[in-house]
C-alpha positions as CSV (number, residue, x, y, z in Angstrom):
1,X,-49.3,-56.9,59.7
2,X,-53.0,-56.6,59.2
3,X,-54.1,-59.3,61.7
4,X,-51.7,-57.4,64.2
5,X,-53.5,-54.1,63.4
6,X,-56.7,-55.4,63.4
7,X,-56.2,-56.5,67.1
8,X,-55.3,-53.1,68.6
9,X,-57.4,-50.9,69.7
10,X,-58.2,-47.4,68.6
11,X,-55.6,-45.4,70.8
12,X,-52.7,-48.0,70.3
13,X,-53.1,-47.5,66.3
14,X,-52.9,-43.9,66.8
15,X,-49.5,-44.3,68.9
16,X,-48.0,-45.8,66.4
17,X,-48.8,-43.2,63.7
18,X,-47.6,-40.7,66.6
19,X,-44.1,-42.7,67.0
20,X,-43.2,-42.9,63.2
21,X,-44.4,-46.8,62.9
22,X,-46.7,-46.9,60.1
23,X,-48.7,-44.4,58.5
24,X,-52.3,-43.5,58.0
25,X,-52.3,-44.7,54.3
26,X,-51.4,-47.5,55.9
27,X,-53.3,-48.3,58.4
28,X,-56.4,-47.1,56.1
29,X,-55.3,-49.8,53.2
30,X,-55.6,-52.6,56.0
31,X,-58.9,-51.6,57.3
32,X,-60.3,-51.3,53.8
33,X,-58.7,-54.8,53.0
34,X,-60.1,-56.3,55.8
35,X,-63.6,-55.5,54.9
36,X,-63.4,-55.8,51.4
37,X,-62.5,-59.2,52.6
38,X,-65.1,-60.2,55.3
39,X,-67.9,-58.0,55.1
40,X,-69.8,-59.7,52.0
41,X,-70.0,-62.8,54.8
42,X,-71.2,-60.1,57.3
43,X,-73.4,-57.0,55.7
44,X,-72.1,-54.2,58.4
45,X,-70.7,-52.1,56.0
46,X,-73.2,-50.0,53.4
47,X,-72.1,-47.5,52.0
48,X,-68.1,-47.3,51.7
49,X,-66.3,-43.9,51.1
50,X,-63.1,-46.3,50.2
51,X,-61.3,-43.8,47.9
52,X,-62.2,-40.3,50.1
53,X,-61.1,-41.9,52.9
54,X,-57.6,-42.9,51.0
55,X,-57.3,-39.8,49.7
56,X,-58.1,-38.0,53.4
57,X,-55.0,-40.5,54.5
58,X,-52.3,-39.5,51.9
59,X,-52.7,-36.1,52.7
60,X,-52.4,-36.9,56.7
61,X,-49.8,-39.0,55.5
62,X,-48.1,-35.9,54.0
63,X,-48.4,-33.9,56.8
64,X,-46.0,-32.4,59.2
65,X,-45.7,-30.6,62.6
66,X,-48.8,-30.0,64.7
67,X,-51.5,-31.4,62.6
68,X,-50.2,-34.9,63.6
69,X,-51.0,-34.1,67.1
70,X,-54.5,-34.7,66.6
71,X,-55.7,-37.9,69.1
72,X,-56.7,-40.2,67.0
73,X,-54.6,-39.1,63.5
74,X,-54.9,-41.0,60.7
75,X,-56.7,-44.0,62.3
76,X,-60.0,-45.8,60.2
77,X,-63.1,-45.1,61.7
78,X,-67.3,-46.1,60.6
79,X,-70.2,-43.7,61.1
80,X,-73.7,-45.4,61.5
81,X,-75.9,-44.7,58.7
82,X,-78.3,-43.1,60.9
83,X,-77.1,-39.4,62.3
84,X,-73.6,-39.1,62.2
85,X,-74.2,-36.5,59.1
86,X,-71.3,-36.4,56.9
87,X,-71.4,-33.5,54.1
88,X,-71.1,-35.3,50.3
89,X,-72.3,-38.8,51.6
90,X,-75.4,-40.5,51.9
91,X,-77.2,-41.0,55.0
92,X,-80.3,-43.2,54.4
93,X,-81.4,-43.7,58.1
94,X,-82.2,-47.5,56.5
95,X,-84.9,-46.3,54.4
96,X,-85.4,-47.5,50.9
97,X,-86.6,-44.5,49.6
98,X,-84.2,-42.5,50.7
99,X,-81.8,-44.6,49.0
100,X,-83.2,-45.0,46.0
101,X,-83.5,-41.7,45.5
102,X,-79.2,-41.0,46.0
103,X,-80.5,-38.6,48.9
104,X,-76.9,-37.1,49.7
105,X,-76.6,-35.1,52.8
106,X,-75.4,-31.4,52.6
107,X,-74.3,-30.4,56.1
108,X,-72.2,-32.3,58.8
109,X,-73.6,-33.3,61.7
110,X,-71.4,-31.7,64.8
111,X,-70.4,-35.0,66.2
112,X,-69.0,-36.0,62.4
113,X,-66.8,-32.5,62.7
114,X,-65.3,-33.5,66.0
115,X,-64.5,-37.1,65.0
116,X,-62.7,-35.8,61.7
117,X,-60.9,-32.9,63.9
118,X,-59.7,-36.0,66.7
119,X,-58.0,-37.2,63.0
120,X,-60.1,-40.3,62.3
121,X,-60.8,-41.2,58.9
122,X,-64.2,-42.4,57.6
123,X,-64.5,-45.2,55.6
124,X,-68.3,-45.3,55.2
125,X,-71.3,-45.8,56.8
126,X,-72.6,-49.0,58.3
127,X,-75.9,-50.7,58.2
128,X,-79.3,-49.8,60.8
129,X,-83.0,-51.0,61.0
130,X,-84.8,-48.3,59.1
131,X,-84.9,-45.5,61.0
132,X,-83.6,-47.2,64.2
133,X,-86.8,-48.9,65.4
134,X,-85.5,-52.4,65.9
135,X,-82.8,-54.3,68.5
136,X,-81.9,-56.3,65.0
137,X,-80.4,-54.8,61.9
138,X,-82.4,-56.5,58.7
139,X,-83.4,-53.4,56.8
140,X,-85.3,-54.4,53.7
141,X,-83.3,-51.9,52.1
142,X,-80.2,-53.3,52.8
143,X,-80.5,-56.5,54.1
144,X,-79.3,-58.3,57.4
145,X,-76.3,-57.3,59.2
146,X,-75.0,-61.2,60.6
147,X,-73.1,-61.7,64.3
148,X,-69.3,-62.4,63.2
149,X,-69.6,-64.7,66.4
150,X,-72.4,-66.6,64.9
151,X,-73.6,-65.7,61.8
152,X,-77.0,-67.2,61.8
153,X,-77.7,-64.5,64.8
154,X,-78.2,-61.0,64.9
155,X,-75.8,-58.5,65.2
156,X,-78.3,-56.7,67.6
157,X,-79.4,-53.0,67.0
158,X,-80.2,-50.3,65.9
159,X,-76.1,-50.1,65.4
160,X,-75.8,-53.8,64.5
161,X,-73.3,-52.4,61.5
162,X,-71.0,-50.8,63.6
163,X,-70.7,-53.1,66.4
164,X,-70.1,-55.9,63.6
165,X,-67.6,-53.7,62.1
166,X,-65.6,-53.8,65.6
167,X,-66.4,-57.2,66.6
168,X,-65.0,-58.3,63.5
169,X,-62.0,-56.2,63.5
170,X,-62.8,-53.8,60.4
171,X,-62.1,-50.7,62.8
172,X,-61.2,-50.3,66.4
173,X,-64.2,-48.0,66.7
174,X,-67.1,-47.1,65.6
175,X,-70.1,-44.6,65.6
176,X,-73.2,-45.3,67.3
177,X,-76.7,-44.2,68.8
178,X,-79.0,-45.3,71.5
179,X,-82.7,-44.5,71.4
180,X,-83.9,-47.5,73.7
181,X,-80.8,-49.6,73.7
182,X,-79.4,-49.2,70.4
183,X,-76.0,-49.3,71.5
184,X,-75.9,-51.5,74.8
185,X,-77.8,-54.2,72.7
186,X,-75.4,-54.4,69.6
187,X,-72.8,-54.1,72.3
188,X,-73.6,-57.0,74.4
189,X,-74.7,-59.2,71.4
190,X,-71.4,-58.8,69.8
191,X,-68.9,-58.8,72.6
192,X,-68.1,-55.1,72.6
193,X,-68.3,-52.1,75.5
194,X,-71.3,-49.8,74.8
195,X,-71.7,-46.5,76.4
196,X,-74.5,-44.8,76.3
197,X,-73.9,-41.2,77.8
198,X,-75.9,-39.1,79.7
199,X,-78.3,-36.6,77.5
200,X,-77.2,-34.2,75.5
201,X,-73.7,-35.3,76.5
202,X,-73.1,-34.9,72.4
203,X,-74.3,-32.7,70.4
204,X,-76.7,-33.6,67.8
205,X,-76.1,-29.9,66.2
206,X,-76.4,-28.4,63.9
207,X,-79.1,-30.7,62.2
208,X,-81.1,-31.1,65.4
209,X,-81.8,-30.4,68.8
210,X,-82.7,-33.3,70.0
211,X,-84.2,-36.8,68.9
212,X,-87.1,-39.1,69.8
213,X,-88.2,-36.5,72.6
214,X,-84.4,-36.7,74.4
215,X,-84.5,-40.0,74.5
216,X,-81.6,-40.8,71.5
217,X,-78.0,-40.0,72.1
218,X,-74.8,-40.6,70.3
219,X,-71.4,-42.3,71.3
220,X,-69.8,-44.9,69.6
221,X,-69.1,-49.1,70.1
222,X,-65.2,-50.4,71.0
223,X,-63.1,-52.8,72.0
224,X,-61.7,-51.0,75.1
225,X,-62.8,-49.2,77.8
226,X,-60.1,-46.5,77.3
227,X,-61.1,-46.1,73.9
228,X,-64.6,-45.5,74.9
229,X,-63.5,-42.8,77.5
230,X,-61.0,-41.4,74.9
231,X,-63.9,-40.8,72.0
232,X,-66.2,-38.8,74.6
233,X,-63.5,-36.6,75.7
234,X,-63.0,-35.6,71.9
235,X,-66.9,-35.2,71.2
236,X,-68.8,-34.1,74.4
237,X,-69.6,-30.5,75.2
238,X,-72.2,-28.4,74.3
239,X,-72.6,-26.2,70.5
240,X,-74.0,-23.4,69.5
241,X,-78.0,-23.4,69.8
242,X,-78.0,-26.6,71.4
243,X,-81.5,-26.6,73.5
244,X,-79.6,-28.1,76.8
245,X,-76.8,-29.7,77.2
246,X,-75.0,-32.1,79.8
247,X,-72.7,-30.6,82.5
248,X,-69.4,-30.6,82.1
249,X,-67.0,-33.1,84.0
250,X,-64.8,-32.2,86.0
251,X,-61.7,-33.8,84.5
252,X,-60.7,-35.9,80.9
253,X,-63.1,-39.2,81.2
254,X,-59.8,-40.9,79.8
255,X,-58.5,-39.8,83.0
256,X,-61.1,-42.1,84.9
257,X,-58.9,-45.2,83.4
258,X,-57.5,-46.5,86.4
259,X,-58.7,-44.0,88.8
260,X,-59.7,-45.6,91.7
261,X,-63.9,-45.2,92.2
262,X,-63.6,-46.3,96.1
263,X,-65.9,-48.7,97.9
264,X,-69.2,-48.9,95.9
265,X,-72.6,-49.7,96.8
266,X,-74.3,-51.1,94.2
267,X,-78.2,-52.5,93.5
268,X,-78.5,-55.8,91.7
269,X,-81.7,-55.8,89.7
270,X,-81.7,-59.7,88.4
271,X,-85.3,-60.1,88.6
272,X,-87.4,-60.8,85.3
273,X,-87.9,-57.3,83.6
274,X,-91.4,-57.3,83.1
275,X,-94.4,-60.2,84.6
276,X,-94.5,-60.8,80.6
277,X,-91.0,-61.2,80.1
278,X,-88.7,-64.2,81.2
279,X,-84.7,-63.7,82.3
280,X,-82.8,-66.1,80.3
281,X,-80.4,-68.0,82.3
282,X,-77.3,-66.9,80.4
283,X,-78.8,-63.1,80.8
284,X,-78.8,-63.7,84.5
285,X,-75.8,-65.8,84.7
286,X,-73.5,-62.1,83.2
287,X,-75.4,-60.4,86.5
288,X,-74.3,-63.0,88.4
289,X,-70.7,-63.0,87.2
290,X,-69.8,-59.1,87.6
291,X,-71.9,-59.1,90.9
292,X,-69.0,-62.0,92.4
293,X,-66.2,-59.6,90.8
294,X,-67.3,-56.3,92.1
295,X,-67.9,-57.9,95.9
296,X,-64.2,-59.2,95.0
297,X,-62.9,-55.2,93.7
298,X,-64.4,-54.6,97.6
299,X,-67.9,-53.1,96.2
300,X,-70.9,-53.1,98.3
301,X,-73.6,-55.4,96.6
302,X,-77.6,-55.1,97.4
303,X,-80.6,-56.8,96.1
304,X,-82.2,-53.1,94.8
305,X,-83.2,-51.4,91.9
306,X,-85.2,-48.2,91.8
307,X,-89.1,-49.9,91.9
308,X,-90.6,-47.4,89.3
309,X,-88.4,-49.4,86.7
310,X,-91.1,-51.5,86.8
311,X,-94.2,-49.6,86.2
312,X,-96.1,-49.9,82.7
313,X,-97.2,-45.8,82.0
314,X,-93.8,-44.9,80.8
315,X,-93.4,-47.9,78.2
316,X,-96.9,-46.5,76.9
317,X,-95.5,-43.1,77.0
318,X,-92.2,-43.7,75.1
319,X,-94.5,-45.8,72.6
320,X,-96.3,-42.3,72.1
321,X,-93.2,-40.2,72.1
322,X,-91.1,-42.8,69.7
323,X,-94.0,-43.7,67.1
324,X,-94.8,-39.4,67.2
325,X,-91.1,-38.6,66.2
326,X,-91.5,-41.6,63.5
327,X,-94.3,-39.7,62.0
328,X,-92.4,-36.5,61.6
329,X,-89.1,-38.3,60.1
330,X,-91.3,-39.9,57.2
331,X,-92.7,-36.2,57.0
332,X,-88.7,-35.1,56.6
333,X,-87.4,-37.7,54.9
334,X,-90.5,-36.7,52.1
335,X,-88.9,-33.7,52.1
336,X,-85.6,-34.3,51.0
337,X,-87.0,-36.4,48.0
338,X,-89.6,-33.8,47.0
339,X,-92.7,-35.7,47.9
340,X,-95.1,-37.6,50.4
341,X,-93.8,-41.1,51.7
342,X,-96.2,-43.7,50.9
343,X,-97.3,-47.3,52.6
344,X,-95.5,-49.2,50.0
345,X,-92.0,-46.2,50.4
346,X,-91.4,-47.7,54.1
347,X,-91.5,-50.9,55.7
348,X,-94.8,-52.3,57.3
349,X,-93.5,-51.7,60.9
350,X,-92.2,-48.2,59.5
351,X,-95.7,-47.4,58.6
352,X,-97.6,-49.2,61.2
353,X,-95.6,-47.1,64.2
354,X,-96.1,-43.8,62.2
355,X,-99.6,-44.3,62.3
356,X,-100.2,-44.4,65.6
357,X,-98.4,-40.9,66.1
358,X,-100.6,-39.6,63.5
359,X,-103.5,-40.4,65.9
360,X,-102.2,-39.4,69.1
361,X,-103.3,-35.9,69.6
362,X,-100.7,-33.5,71.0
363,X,-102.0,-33.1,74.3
364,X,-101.2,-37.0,74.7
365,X,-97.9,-36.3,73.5
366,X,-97.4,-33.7,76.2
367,X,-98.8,-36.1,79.1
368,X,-96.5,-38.4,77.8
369,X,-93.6,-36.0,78.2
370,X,-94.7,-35.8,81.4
371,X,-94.8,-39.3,82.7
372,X,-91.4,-39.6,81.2
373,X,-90.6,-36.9,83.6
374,X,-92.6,-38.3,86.3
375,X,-90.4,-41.4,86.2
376,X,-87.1,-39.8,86.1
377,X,-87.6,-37.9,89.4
378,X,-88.9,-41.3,91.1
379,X,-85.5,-43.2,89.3
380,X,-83.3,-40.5,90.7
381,X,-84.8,-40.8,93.9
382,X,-83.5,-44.4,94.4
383,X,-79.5,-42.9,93.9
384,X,-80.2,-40.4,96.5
385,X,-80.9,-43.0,99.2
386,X,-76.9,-43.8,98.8
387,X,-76.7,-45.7,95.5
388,X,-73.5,-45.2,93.4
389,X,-74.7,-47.7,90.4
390,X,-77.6,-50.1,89.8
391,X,-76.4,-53.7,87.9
392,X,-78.4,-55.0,85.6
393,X,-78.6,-57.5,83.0
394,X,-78.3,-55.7,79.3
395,X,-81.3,-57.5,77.4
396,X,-83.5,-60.4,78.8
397,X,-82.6,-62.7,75.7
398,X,-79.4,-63.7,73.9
399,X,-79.0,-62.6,70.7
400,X,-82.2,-63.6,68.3
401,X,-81.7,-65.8,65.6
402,X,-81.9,-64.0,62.2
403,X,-85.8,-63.7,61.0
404,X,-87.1,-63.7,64.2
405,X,-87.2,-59.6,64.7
406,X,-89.0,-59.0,61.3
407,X,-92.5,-57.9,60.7
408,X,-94.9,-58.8,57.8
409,X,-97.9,-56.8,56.1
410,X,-100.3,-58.7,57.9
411,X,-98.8,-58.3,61.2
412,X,-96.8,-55.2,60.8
413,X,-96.1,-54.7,64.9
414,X,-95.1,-58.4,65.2
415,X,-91.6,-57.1,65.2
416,X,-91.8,-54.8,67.8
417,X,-93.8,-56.6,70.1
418,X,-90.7,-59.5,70.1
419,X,-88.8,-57.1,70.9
420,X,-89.6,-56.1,74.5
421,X,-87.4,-58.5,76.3
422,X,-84.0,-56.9,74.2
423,X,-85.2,-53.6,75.3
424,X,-86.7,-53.8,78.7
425,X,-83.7,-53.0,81.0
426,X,-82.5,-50.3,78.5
427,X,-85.4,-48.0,77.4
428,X,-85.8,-46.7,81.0
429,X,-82.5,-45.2,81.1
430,X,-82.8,-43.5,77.6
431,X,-86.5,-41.7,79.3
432,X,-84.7,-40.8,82.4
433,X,-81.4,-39.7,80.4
434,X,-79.0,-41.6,83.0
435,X,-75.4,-43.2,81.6
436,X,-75.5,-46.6,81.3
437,X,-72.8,-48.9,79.7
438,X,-73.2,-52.8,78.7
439,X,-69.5,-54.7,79.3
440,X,-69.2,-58.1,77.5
441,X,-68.8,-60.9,80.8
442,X,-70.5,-64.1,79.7
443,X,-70.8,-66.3,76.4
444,X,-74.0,-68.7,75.4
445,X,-73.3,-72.2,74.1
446,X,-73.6,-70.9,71.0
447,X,-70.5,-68.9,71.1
448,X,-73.0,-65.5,71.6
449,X,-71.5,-63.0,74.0
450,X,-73.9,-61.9,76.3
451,X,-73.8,-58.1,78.5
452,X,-74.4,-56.9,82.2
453,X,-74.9,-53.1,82.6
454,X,-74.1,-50.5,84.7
455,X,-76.0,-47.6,85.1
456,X,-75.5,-44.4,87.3
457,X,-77.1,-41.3,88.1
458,X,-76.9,-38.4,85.6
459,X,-73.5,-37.6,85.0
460,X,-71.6,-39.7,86.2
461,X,-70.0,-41.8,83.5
462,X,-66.7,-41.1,85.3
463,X,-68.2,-44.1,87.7
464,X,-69.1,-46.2,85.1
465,X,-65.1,-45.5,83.0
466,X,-63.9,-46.4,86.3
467,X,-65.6,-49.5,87.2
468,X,-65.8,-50.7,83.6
469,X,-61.9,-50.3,83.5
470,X,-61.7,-52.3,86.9
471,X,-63.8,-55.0,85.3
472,X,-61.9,-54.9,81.9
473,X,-59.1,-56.3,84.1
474,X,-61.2,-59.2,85.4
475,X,-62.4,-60.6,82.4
476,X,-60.4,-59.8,79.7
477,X,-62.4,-59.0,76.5
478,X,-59.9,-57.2,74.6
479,X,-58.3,-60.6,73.8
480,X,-61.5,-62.9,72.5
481,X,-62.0,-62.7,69.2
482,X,-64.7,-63.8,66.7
483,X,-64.1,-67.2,64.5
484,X,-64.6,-64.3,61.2
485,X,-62.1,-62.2,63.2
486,X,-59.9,-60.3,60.1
């Protein structure tokens, strides 16, 4: 039973709660099996909630009428230890100090409400870079979070717990965030479909307003495409107090399954991200491999991408605005503990980036608001000459090997500087607030899946449901599996 389970996908487990087939105790005791099982060869999961979540399942079990109604009822689900709030648990954001102190949070987060109201059931929190700075997940707090494909590679991140969770078949689903990539990069590194919606598309209520300037949103990593439309319809839409919000669609986004999008025309940026930067082959070779399928679906393909993606102010500028917010969350995270944060309370990247937004006045933080601005108008301008999506390749590097995303007190920014080429075709959407979604097409020699992504204009992730469903059918990624697949 339990390999079956693990191999369906979020909205097939709830069917057969729905039809009578199995219940959520069930399905729950599998899940928890599974990781008890795998996870010490893997590191996703953190912090389990194993008997709250049983408990939460017997009484679903026990229920009756409408209740059961509820999308998702009764099926295991993983927040990322890093938003996500969930009243009674930890959230530690990564941080060492935060968990040595047994910081427990005392509010939920929105998002956390909506997921428990679709009827999942949280079985813990999964593992993040301390406070989501890096495209790996080796928190010194924690420790590394391995590929199930490989495990001498990164899971990617900064939700390399959750999309290991997935990848490895612990839950269908799990939660996730995106600051500059953080869920397209886990995503493509671990074989998985990443969304990353439009801003403000969920709520970061009631906690916050926004994160890292607007540039951080929250969806979640699957297996499916449907799944991934299914999870936004149950936590988009605006909440009280929110400071702006997304506009609302027009219909369900699971209704965009299999909805026909028409005859696309589509830029192909396949070029080298950055004069700094090289394109790995297997990088370029995923472009290359959706590009032939949508000409084949009857798209319209075109060498063009918008040419402000490659202009070097607005990296500066999300260096300010990013390293800024840093310096405020060690200022918050003190004050849930009841004291200053330290150099030796973070790590030495931790401390290094919060440093520089100490000395950036705010007048630099405000031009840099602006330039993010600036380069959102001159992005959007390229869609408005006729373009429905732009192709790209998700990172410029297959997954890293383990250890090589990891600073040092002597060189404290040597992490983030390696991390440009994982980054470069992702960050630009997170300033300009655009969807984007990485699909897993290729795989390395190594056995590493590898991502393309689709971006469109502001949104619009009905285009990117309906072309990532059409895709889905081409390649097939439900059915690969990981060799540590439970």
């Amino acid at each position: 039973m339990t390999p079956q389970l693990a191999r369906l996908d979020a909205t097939a487990q709830a069917e057969l709660v729905r039809r009578g087939d199995i219940s959520p105790t069930d399905l729950v005791d599998a899940a928890i099996r599974r990781i008890e099982r795998l996870d010490p060869q893997i590191g996703a999961v953190i912090l389990p909630a194993f008997e709250r979540a049983r408990s939460q399942a017997a009484a679903q079990t026990a229920q009756r009428g409408e209740a059961r109604q509820a999308p998702f009822f009764g099926v295991p689900f993983l927040m990322k230890d890093l938003g996500g709030e969930e009243a009674g648990s930890p959230c530690h954001r990564g941080m060492g100090a935060l968990k040595r102190a047994g910081w427990i949070e005392k509010q939920d987060s929105y998002l956390a409400i909506r997921l428990r109201n679709a009827g999942f059931i949280s079985l813990g929190r999964t593992n993040t870079p301390e406070l989501g700075l890096l495209p790996t997940t080796e928190p010194a707090a924690y420790g590394p979070t391995r590929n199930p494909w490989n495990l001498a590679f990164s899971a990617g991140g900064s939700s390399g717990g959750s999309a290991a969770a997935v990848a490895a078949g612990f839950v269908a689903a799990a939660h996730a965030s995106d600051g500059g990539g953080s869920i397209r990069i886990p995503a493509a590194h671990c074989g998985l479909v990443g969304l990353k919606p439009t801003r403000a598309r969920n709520s970061f209520g009631p906690l916050a307003g926004d994160r890292w300037g607007g540039f951080s949103c929250e969806h979640v990593v699957t297996r499916s495409v449907r799944d991934c439309a299914a999870l936004l319809d149950v936590t988009h839409g605006p909440t009280p107090g929110d400071p702006y919000f997304a506009p609302t669609p027009a219909r369900p986004f699971l209704a965009e399954i299999g909805a026909n999008p028409g005859r696309l025309r589509v830029g192909v940026h396949a070029r080298p991200p950055r004069s700094d930067l090289d394109l790995h082959p297997d990088c370029a070779a995923a472009v290359a491999k959706v590009a032939r399928a949508l000409e084949t679906l009857g798209h319209h393909l075109e060498d063009s991408h918008p040419a402000a993606l490659e202009e070097a102010e607005p990296v500066r500028a999300f260096v300010t605005i990013v390293s800024s917010n840093i310096a405020r969350a060690l200022e918050t995270a003190g004050d849930k503990i009841g004291r200053t944060l330290g150099l030796d309370d973070v790590e030495p990247l931790t401390w290094a980036v919060a440093e520089i937004g100490r000395a950036r006045p705010a007048t630099d933080y405000i031009a840099a608001i602006e330039t993010v601005q600036g380069l959102g108008r001159r992005v959007a301008a390229w869609w408005e000459e006729g373009f429905d999506l732009l192709l790209t390749p998700t990172t410029a590097q297959p997954a890293p090997r383990l250890g090589e995303l990891v600073s040092t007190p002597d060189e404290p920014l040597l992490a983030f500087m390696r991390a440009a080429p994982f980054g470069a075709y992702t960050l630009p959407f997170n300033e300009t607030g655009q969807p984007a979604i990485s699909l897993p097409v290729h795989v390395t020699q190594d056995g590493l899946p590898v991502g393309a992504q689709l971006v469109a204009a502001a949104g619009r992730e009905d285009l990117l449901l309906r072309v990532a469903a059409q895709l889905e059918a081409v390649f097939n990624w439900q059915q690969k599996y990981t060799p540590l697949f439970a």
